[in-house]
PyMOL CGO cylinders between C-alpha atoms (Angstrom):
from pymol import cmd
from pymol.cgo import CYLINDER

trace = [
    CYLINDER, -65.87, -1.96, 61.31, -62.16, -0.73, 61.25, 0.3, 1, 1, 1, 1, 1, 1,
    CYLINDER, -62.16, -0.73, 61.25, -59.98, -3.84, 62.23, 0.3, 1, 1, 1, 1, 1, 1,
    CYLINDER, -59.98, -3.84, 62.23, -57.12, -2.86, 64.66, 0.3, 1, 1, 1, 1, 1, 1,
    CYLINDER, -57.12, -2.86, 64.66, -53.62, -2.84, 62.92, 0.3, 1, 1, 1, 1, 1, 1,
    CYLINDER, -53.62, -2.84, 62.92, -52.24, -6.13, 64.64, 0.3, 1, 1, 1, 1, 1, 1,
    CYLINDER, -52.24, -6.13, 64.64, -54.79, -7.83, 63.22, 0.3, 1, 1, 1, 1, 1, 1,
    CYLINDER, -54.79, -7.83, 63.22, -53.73, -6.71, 59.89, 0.3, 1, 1, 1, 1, 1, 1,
    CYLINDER, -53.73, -6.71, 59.89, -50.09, -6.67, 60.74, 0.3, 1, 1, 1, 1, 1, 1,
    CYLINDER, -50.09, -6.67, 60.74, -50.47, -10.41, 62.16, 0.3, 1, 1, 1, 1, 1, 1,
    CYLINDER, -50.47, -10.41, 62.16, -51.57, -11.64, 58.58, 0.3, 1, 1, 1, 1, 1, 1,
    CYLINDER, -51.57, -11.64, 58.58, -48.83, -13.91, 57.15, 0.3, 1, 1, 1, 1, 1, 1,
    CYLINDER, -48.83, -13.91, 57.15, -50.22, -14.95, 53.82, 0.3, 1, 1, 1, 1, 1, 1,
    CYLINDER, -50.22, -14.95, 53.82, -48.64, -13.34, 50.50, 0.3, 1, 1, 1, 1, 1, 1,
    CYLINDER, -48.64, -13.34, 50.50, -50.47, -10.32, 48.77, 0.3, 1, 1, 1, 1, 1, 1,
    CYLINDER, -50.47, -10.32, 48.77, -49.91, -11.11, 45.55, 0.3, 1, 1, 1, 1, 1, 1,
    CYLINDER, -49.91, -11.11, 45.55, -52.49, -13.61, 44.66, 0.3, 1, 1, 1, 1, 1, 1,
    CYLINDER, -52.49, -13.61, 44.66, -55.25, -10.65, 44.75, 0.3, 1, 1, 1, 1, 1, 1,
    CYLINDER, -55.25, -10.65, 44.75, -55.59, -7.41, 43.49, 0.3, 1, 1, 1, 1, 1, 1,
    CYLINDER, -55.59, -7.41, 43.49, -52.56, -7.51, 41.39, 0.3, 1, 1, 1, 1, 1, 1,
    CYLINDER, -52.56, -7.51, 41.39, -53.45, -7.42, 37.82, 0.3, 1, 1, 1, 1, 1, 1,
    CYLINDER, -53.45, -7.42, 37.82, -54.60, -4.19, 36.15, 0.3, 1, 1, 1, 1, 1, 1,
    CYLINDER, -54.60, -4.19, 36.15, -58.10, -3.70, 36.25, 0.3, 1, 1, 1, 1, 1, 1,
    CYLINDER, -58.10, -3.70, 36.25, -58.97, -6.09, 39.33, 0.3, 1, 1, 1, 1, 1, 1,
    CYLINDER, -58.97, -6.09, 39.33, -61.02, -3.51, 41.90, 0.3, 1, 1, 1, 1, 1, 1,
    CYLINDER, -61.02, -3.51, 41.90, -60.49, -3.62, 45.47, 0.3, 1, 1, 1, 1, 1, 1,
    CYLINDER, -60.49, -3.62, 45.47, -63.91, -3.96, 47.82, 0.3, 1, 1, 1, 1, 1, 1,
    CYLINDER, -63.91, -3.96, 47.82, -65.11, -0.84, 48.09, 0.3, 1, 1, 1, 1, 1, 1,
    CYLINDER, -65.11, -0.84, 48.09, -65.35, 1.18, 51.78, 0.3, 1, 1, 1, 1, 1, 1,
    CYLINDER, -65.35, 1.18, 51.78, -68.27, 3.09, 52.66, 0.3, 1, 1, 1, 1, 1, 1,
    CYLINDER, -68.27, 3.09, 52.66, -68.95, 5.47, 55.49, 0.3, 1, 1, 1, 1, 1, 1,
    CYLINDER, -68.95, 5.47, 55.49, -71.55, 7.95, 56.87, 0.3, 1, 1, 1, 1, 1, 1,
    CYLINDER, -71.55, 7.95, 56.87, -69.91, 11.09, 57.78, 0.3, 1, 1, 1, 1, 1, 1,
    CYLINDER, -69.91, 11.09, 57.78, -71.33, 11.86, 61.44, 0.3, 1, 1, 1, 1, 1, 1,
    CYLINDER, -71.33, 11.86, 61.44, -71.12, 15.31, 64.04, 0.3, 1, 1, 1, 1, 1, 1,
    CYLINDER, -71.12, 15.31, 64.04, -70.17, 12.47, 65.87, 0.3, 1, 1, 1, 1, 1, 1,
    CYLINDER, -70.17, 12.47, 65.87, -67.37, 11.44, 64.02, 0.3, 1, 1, 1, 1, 1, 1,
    CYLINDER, -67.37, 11.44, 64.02, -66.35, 15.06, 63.30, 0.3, 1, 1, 1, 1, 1, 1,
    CYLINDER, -66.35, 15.06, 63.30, -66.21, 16.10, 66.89, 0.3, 1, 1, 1, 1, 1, 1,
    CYLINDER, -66.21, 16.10, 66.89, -64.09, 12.48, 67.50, 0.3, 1, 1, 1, 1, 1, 1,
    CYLINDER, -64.09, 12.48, 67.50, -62.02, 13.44, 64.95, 0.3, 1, 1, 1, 1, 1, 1,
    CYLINDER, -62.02, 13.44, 64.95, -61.40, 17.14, 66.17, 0.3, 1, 1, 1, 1, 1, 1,
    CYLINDER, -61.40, 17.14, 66.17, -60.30, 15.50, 69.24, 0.3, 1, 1, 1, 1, 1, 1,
    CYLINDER, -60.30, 15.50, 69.24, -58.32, 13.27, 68.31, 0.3, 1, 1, 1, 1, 1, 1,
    CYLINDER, -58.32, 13.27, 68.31, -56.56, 15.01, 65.91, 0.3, 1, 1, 1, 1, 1, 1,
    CYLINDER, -56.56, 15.01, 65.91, -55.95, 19.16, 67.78, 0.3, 1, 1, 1, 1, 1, 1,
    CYLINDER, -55.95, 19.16, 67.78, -57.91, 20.39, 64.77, 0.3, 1, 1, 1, 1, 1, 1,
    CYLINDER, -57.91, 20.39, 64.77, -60.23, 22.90, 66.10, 0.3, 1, 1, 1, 1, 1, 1,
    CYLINDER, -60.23, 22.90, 66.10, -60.85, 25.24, 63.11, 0.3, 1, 1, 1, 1, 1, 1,
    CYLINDER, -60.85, 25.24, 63.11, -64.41, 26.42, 63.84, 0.3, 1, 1, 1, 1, 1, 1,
    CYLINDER, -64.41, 26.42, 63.84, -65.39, 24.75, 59.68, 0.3, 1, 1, 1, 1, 1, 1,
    CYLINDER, -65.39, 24.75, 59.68, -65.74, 21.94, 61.43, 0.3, 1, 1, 1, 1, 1, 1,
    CYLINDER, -65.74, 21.94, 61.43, -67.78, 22.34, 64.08, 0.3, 1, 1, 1, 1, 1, 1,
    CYLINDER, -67.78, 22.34, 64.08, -69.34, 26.07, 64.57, 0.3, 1, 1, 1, 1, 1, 1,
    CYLINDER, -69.34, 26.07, 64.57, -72.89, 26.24, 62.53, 0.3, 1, 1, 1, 1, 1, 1,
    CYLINDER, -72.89, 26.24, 62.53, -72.41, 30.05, 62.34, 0.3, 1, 1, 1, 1, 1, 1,
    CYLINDER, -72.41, 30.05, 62.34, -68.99, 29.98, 61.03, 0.3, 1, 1, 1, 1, 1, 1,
    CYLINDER, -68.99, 29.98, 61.03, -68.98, 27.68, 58.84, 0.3, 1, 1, 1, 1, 1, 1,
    CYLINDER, -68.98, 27.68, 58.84, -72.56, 29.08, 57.18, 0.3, 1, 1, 1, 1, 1, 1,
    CYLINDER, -72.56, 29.08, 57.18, -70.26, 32.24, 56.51, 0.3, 1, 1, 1, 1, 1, 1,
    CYLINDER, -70.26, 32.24, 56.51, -67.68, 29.97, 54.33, 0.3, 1, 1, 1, 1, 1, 1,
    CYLINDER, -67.68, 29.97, 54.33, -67.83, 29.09, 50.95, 0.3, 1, 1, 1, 1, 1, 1,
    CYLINDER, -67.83, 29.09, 50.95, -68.40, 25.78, 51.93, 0.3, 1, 1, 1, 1, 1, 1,
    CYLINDER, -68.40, 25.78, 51.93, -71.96, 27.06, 53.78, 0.3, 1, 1, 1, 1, 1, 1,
    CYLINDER, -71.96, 27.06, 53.78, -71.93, 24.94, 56.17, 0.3, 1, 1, 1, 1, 1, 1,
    CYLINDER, -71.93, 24.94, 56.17, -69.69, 22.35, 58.38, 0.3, 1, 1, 1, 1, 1, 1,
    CYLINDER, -69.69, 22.35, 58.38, -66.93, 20.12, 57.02, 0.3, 1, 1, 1, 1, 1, 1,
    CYLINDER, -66.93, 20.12, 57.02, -65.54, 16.80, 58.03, 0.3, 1, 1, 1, 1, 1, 1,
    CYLINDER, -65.54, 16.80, 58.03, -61.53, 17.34, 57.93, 0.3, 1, 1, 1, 1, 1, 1,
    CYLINDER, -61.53, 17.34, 57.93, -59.92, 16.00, 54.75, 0.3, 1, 1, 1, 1, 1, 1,
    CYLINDER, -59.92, 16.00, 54.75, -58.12, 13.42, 56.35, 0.3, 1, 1, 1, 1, 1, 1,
    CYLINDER, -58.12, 13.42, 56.35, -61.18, 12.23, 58.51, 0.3, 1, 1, 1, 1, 1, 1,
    CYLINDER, -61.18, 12.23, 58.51, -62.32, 11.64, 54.93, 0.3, 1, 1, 1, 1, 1, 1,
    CYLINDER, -62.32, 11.64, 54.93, -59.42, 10.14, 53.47, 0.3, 1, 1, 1, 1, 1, 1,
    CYLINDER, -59.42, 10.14, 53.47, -58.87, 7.32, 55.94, 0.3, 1, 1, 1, 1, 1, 1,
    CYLINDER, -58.87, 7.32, 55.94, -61.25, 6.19, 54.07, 0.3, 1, 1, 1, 1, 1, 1,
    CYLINDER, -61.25, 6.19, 54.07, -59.16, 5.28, 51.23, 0.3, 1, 1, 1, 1, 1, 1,
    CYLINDER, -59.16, 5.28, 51.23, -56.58, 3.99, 53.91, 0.3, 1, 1, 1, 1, 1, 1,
    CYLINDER, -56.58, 3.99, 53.91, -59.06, 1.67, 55.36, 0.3, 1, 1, 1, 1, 1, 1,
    CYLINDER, -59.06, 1.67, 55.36, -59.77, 0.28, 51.53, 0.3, 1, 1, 1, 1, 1, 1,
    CYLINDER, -59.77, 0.28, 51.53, -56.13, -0.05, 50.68, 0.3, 1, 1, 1, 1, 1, 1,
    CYLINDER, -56.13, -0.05, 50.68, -55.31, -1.90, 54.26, 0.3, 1, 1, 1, 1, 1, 1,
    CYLINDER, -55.31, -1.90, 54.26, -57.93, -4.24, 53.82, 0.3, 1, 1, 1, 1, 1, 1,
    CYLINDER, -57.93, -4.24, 53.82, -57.23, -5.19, 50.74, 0.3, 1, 1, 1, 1, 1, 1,
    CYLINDER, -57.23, -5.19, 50.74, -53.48, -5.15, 51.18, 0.3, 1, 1, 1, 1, 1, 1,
    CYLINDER, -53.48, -5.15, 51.18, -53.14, -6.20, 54.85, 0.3, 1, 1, 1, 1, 1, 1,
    CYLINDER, -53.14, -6.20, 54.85, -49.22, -5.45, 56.13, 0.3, 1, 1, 1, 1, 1, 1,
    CYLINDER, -49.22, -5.45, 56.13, -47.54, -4.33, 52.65, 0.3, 1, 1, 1, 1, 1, 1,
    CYLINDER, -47.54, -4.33, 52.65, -49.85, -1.45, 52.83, 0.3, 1, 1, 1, 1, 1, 1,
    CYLINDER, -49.85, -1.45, 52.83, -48.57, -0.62, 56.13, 0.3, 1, 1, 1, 1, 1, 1,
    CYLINDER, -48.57, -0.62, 56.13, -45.28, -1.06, 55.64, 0.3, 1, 1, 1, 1, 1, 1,
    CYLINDER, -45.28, -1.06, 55.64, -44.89, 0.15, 52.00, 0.3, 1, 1, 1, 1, 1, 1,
    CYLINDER, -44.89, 0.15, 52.00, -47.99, 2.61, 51.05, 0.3, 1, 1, 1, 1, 1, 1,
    CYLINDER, -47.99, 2.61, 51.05, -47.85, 5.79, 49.52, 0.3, 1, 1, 1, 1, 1, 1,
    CYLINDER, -47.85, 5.79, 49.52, -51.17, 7.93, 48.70, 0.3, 1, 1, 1, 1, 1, 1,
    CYLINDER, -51.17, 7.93, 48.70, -51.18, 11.03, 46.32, 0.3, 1, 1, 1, 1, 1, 1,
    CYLINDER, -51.18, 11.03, 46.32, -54.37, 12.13, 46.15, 0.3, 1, 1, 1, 1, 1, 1,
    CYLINDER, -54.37, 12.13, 46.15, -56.42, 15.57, 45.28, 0.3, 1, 1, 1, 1, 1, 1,
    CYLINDER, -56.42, 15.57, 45.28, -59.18, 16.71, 47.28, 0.3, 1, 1, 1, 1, 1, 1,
    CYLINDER, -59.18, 16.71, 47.28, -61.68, 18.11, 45.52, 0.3, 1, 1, 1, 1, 1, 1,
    CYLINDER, -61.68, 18.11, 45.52, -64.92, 18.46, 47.25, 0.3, 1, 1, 1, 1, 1, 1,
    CYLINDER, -64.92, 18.46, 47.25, -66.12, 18.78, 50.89, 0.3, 1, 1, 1, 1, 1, 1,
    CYLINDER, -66.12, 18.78, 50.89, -68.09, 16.46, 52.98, 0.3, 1, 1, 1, 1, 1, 1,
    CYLINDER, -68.09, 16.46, 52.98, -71.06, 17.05, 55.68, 0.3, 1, 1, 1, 1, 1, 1,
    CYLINDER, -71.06, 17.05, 55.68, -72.37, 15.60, 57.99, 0.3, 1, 1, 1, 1, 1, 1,
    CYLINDER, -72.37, 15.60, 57.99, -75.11, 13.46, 56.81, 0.3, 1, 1, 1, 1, 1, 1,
    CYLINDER, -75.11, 13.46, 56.81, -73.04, 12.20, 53.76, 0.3, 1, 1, 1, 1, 1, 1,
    CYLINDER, -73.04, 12.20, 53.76, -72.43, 8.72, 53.18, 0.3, 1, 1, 1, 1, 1, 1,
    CYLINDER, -72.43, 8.72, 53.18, -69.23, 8.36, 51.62, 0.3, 1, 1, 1, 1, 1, 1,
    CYLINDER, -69.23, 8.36, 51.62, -67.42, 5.52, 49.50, 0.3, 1, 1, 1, 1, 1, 1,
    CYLINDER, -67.42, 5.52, 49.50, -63.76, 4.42, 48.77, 0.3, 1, 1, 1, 1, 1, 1,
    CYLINDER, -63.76, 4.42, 48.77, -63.14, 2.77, 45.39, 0.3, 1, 1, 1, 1, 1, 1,
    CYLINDER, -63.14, 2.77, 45.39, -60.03, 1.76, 43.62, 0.3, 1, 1, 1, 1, 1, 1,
    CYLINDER, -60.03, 1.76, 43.62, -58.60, -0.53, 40.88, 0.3, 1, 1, 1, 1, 1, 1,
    CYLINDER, -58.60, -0.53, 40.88, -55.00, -1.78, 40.21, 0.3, 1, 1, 1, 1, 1, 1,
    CYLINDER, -55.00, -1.78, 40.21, -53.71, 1.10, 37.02, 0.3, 1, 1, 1, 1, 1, 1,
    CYLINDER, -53.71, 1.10, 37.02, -50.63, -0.85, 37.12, 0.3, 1, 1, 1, 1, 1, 1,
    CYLINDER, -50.63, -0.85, 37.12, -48.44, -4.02, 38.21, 0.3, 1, 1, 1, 1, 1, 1,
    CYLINDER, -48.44, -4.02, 38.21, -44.88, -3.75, 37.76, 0.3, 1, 1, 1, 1, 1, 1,
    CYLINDER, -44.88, -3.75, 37.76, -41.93, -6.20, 39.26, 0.3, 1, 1, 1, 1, 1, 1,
    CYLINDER, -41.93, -6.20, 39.26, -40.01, -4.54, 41.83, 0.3, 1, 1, 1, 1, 1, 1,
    CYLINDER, -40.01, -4.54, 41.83, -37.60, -6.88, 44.16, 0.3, 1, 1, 1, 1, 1, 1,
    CYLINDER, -37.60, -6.88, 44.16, -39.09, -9.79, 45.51, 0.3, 1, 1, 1, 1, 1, 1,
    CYLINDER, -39.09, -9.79, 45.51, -42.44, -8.40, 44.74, 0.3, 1, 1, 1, 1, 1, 1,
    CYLINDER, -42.44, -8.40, 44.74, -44.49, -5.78, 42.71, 0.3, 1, 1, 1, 1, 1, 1,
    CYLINDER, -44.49, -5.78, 42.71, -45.29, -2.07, 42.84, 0.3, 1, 1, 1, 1, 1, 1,
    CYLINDER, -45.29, -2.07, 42.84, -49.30, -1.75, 42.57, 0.3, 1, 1, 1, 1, 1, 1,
    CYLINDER, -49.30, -1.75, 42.57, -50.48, 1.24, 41.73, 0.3, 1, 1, 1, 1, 1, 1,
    CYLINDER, -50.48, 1.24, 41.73, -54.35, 1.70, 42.28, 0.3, 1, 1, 1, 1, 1, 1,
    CYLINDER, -54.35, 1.70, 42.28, -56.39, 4.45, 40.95, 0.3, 1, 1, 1, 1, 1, 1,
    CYLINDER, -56.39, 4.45, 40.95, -59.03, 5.25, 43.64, 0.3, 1, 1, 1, 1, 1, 1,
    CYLINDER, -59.03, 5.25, 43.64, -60.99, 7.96, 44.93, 0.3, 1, 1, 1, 1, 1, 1,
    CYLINDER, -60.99, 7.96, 44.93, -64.01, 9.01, 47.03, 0.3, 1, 1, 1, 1, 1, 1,
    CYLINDER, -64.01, 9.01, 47.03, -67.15, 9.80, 46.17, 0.3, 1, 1, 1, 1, 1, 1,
    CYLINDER, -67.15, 9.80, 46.17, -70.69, 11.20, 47.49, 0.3, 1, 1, 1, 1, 1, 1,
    CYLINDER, -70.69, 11.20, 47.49, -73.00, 7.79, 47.35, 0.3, 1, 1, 1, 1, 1, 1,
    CYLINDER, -73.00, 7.79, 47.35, -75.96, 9.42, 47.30, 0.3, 1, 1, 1, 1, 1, 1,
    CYLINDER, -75.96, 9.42, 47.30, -75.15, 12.20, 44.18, 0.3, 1, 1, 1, 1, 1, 1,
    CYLINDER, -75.15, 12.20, 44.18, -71.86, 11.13, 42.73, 0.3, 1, 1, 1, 1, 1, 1,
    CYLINDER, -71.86, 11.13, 42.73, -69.66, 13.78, 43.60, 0.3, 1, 1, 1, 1, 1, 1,
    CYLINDER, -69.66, 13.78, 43.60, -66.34, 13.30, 43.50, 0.3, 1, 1, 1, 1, 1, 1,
    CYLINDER, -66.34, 13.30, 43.50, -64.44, 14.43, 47.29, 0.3, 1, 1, 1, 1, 1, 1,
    CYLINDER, -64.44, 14.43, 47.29, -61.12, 12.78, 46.51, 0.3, 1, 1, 1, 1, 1, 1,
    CYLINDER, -61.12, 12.78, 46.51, -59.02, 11.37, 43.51, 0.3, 1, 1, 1, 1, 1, 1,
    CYLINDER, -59.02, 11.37, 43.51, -55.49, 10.35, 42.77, 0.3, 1, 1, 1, 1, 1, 1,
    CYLINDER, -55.49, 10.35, 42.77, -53.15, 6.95, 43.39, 0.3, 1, 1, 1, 1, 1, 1,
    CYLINDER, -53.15, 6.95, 43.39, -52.00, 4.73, 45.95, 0.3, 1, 1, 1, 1, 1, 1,
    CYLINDER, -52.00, 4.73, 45.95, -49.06, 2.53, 45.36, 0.3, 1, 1, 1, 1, 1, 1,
    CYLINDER, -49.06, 2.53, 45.36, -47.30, -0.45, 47.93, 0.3, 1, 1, 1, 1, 1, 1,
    CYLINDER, -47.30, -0.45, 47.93, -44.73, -2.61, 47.04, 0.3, 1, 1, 1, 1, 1, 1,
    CYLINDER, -44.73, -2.61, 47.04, -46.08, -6.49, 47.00, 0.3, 1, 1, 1, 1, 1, 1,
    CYLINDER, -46.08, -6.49, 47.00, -43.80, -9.19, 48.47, 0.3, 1, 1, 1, 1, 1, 1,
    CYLINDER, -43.80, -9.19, 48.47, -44.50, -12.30, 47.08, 0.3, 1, 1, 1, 1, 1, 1,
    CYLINDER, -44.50, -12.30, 47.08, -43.20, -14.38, 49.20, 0.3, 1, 1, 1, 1, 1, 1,
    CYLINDER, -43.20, -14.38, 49.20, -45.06, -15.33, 52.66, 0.3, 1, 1, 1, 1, 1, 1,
    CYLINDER, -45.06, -15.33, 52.66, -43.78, -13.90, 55.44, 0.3, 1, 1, 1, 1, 1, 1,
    CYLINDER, -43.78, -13.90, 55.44, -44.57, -12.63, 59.11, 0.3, 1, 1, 1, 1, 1, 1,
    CYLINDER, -44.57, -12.63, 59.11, -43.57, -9.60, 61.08, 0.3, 1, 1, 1, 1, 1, 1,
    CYLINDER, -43.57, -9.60, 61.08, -42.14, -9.73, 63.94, 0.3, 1, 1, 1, 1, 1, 1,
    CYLINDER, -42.14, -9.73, 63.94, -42.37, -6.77, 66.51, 0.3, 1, 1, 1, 1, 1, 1,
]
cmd.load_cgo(trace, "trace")
């Protein structure tokens, strides 16, 4: 279940007494890619290239069949990162990321990541995290590359 953002922009507690040294993973995110969510997506979004939704199309494609959109996917990694970072992912993320595989509907899909590096920056850190998505059910990788916030330590609130 995706929490709303004021629920994760209400939190008040200070980031940096999780996920902060190298090599500490982040709870991983997993989805099933749905026509559902596709079509929701599509909607939402004004992204109406027939991959993603006409059979006949998309069979004709290199891809062979239909596509979830690449960033339908990589909320994915969004949804990881907020959750595991609360506001100073928010406020301060940054993704750079490679895609490098499609998903269809039917896939289940997982977000992992792990802290690459901790470095002081101001009144906080800079976290970079490794993380990527993959194909639970074969392995194959749809997304790689690095997401970076900067960490306050200090506990704070924001105020709207």
């Amino acid at each position: 279940m995706v929490r709303p953002a004021e629920a994760i922009m209400s939190n008040t507690t200070t980031t940096m007494a999780r996920h902060t040294a190298v090599g500490d993973t982040l709870p991983p995110v997993r989805r099933t890619i749905t026509r559902e969510s596709i079509n929701a997506y599509r909607q939402a979004s004004g992204d109406n290239n027939p991959i993603h939704y006409d059979d006949e199309f998309a069979a004709s494609t290199r891809f062979e069949g239909v596509i979830a959109h690449g960033m339908l996917t990589l909320a994915l990694i969004s949804e990881m990162m907020a959750q595991a970072y609360g506001a100073d992912w928010l406020t301060s993320g940054n993704l750079r990321v490679r895609f490098r595989g499609a998903a269809y509907p039917g896939d289940t899909l997982e977000a992992t990541g792990a802290v690459s590096k901790c470095e002081p920056e101001g009144n906080g850190a800079k976290i970079t995290c490794a993380v990527e998505i993959n194909n639970a059910a074969n392995g194959v990788r749809i997304i790689t590359g690095t997401a970076t916030i900067l960490a306050e330590t200090k506990e704070r609130g924001v105020t709207q």
